[in-house]
N, C-alpha and C positions, 0 to 999 in steps of 0.2 A: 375427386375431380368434379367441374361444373356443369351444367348445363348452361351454355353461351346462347344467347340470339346473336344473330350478325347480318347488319345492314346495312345497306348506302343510300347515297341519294345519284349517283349514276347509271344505276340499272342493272338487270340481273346478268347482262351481256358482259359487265367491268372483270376482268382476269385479277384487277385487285382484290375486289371481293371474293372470288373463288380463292383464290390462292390464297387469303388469310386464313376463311373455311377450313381450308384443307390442312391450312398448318395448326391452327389450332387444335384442331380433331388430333393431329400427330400428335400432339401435345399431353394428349391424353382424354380431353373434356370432348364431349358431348355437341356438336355444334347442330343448333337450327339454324339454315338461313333462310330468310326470306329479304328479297327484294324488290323494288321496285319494277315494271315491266318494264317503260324505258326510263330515260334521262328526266330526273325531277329536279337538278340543280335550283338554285336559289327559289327554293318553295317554303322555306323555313320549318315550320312546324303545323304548317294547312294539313286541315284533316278536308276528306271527302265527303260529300253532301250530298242526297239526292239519288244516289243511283248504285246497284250492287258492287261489290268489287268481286271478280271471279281469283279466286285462286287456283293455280296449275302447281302442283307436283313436277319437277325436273330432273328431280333424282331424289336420292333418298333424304330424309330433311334436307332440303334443297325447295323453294317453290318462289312461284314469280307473282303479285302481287298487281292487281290494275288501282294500283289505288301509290298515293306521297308517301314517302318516307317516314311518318309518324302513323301515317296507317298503317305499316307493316310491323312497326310494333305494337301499335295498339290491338292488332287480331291474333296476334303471338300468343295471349295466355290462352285463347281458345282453340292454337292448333298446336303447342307444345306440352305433350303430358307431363307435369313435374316440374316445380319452383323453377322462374329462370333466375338464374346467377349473375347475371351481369347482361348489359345491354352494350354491344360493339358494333361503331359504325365507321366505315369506310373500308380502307384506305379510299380518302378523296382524290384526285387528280386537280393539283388548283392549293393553295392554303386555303385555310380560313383563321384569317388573324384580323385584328381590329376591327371595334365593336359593332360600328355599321356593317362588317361584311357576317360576322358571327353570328347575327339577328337575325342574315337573309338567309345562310346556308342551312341546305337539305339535310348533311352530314350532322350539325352540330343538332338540327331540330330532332334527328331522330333520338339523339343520345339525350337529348332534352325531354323528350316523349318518355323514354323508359326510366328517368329524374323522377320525373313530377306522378309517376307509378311507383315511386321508392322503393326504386333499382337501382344497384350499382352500373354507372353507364360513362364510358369513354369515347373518345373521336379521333380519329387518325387520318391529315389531310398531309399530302406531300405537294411542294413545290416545286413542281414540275418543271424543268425548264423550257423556257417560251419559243425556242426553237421545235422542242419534240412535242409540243401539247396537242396540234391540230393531226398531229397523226396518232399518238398515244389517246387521243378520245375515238380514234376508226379502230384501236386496236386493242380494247379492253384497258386500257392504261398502261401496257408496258409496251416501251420498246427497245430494241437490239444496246442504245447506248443506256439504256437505263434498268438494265438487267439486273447489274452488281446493286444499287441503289435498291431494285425492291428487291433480293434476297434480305439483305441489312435489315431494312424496313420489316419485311415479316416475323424477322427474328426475335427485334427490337419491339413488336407487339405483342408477339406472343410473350415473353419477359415481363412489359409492363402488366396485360392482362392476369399473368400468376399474381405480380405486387398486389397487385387491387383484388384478386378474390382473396387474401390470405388476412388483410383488413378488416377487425371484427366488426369495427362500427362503419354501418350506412348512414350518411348524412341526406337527406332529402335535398331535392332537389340542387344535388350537386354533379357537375357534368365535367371531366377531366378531358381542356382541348390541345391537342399536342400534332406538334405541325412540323414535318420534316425538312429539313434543306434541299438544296438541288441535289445537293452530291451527300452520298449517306455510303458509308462505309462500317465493320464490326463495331472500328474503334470510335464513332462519333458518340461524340458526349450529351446529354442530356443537359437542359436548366431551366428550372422552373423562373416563369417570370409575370409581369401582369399582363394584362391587355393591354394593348395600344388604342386610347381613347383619340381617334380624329373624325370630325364634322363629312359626315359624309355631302360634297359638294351636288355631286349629279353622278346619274345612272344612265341617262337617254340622251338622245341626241335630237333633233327637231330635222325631217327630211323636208324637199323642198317641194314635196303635195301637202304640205301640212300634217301630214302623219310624224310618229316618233318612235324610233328605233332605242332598243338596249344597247348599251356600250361599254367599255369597260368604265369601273366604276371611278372617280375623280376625287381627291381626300383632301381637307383642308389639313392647317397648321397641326399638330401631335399637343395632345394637350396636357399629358402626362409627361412627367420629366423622369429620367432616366431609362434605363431597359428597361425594354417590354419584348411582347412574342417577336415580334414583324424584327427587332434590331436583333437579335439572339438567332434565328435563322440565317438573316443576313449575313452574321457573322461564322455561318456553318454548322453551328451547334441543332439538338431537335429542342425546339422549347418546348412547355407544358404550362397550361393557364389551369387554372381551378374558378370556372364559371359557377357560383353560386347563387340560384335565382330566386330561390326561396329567401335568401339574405337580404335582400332589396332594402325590405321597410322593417323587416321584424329580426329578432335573431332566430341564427337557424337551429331546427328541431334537429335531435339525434338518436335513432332507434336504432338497441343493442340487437343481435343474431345470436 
């Protein structure tokens, strides 16, 4: 069995997170969590500058973190005794699909953070649907009609999370992003696909004191042809991207275990 880290970027209040926690640990493995204190959404992979971060104990490997979602892995190796196995973050509330929005999120940064530490590291964001999101973030992420959806979801993570520890080789800087549909049931099928490359148009809005407000975010034309994440949800299915960042400019390194 592993030793798991497990984090998000919605705070250590998210019942997604505990309840992965906790299904993992049934699983058999070892889980530390730590998370964020509150809501770090779209902070991407900002580390903290300048000032202590306190750590609190909340149960047992269990603690909350005043510091982003990459700072809670990056203090990981000094508060968990013995190799971590894998780096898991979320369940997010929200996808995170196409490559402007992948760049911004908390979720995808943290699993980026435990990458570029050549850790095995995943991301698990659901799409929530937009009727129950404003009460499902007052309510750790779950609500009454999305119940059957994250049992599914948990199951379906802790499943993938065995796949990937049983994989002898770590690739560096490789981050596995997998995005659930609205509706998630035992039988929803999995497909790997790419990212959806579109132009991120705008994020803000201009108010009328001259200030500027966040807003949802605005996407140009899809510049990639064929399936990607965003159309493979859409169509029900949970996709999976394979974000390799280390591949950018050079090919990527491969260290055996």
């Amino acid at each position: 069995m592993a030793n798991i880290l497990a984090t998000n970027d919605d705070g250590v209040k998210s019942l997604l997170w505990s309840k992965l926690c906790d299904a993992l640990e049934a699983a058999g493995h070892t889980v530390y969590g730590i998370a964020p204190e509150k809501d770090q959404s779209w902070i991407a992979t900002a580390h903290t500058l300048g000032r202590e971060l306190p750590l609190t104990e909340i149960a047992p490997r269990r603690w909350r973190l005043e510091g982003t979602p990459a700072d809670c892995v990056g203090v990981a190796p000094l508060v968990i005794q013995g190799k971590i196995d894998v780096v898991v973050s979320g369940i997010n509330i929200g996808v995170n699909t196409r490559l402007p929005m992948i760049l911004a999120s908390g979720t995808v940064g943290a699993a980026t953070m435990g990458a570029m530490m050549g850790l095995r590291a995943i991301a698990f964001s659901y799409a929530m649907p937009r009727e129950f999101f404003a009460e499902a973030k007052r309510n750790g992420g779950i609500v009454a009609q999305t119940a059957v959806a994250t049992e599914a979801m948990l199951a379906y993570c802790v499943q993938r999370v065995c796949q990937l520890l049983s994989e002898k080789e770590i690739v560096f800087g490789r981050v596995y992003n997998v995005n659930f549909p609205a509706v998630v049931t035992p039988d929803t099928q999995c497909q790997k696909a790419p990212v959806a490359i579109t132009p991120l148009e705008s994020t803000f809005e201009k108010l009328s004191n001259g200030s500027f407000k966040q807003c949802n975010p605005k996407f140009g034309k899809l510049m990639n042809d064929g399936e990607n994440e965003f159309t493979v949800i859409g169509a029900g299915k949970i996709s999976e991207s394979i974000l390799d960042w280390a591949g950018i400019n050079a090919p990527t390194p491969v260290s055996s275990i």
